[in-house]
C-alpha positions as CSV (number, residue, x, y, z in Angstrom):
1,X,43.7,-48.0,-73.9
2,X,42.4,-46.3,-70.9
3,X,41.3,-42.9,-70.4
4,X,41.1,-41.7,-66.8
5,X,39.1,-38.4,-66.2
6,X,39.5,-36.5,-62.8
7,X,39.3,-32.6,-61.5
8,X,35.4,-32.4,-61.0
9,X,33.7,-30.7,-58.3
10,X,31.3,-28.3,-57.1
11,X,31.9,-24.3,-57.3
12,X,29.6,-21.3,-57.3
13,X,28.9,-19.7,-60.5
14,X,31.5,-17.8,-62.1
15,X,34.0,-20.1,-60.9
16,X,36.7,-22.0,-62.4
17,X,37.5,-25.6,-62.9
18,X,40.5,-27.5,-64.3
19,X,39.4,-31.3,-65.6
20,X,42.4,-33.2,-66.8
21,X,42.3,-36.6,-68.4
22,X,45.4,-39.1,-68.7
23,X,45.7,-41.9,-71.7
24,X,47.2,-44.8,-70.8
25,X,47.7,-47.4,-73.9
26,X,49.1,-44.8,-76.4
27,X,50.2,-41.6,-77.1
28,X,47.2,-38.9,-77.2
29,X,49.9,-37.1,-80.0
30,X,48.2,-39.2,-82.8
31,X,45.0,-38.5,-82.0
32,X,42.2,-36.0,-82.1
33,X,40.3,-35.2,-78.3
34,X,37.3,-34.0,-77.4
35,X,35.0,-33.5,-74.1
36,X,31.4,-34.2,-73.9
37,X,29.0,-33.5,-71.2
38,X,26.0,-34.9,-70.1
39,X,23.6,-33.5,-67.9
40,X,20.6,-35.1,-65.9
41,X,17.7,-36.2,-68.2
42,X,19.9,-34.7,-71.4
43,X,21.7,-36.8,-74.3
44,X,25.4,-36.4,-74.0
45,X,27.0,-33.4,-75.7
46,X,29.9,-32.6,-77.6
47,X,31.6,-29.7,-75.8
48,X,35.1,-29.2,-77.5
49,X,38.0,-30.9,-79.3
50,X,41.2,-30.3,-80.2
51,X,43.5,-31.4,-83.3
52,X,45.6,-34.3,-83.0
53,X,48.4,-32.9,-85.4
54,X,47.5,-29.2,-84.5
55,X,46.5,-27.0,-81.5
56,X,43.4,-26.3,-83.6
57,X,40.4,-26.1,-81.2
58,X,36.4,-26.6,-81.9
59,X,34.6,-25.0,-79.1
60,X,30.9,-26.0,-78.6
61,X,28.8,-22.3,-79.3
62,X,27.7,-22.6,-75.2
63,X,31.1,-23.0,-74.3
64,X,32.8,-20.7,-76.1
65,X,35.2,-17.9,-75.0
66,X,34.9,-19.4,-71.2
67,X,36.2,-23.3,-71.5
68,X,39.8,-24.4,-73.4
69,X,41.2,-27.4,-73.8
70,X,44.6,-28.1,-74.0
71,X,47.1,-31.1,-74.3
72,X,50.3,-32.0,-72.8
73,X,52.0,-34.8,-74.5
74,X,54.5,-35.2,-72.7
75,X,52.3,-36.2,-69.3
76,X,49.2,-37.8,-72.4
77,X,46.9,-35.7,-70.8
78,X,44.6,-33.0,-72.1
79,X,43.1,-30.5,-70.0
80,X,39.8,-29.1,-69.9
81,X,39.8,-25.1,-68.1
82,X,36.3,-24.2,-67.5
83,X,36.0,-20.3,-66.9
84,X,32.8,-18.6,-65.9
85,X,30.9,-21.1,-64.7
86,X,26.9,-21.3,-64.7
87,X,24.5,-23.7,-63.2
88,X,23.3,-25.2,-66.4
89,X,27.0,-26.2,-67.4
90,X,26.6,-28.6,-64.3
91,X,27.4,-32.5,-65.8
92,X,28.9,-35.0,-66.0
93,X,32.2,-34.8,-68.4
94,X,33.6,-37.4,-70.5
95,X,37.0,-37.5,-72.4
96,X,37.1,-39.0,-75.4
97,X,39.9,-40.2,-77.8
98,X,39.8,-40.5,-81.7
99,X,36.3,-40.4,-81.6
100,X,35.3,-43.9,-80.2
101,X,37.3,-44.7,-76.7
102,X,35.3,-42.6,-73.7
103,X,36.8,-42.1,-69.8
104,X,34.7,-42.6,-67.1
105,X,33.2,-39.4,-66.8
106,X,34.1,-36.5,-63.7
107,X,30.8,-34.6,-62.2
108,X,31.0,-30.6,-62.3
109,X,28.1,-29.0,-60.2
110,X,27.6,-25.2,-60.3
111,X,25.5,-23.7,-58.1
112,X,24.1,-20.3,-58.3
């Protein structure tokens, strides 16, 4: 199982970025996914997830209203929208599927 994260990049606040992250291995339908983030110095944190049965979301307070995830099954990808961007949402972001396999992580910088 692979999980293969891409879409980072830098943008001014109040910007918009679109991460997407393909499974390889299996199909993302049976499973729960989630993003974390982990900025310089910080633990990694859990940023939002989404059903694997449902399109249920679980937004992070910090992130809420302004980032969506999503999930196309038929391309196994999920998709992470970030809206309203501010500097201290700059990190590194992670995929992660059923709650133990990670991706390799995509940078997001937002500078003010």
């Amino acid at each position: 199982v692979q999980l293969q994260a891409s879409g980072g990049g830098s943008v001014q606040t109040g910007g918009s970025l679109r991460l997407s992250c393909v499974v390889s291995g299996l199909s993302l339908s049976d499973y729960a996914m989630s993003w974390f983030r982990q900025a310089p110095g910080k633990e990694r944190e859990f940023v939002t997830a989404i059903e694997y049965n449902s399109d249920s979301t679980w937004p992070a307070d910090s992130v809420r209203g302004r980032f969506f995830i999503s999930r196309d099954s038929a391309k196994n990808t999920v998709y992470l929208l970030m809206n309203s961007l501010k500097p201290e949402d700059t990190a590194v972001y992670y995929c992660q599927l059923g709650g133990y396999v990670w991706g390799q992580g995509t940078q997001v910088t937002v500078s003010s």
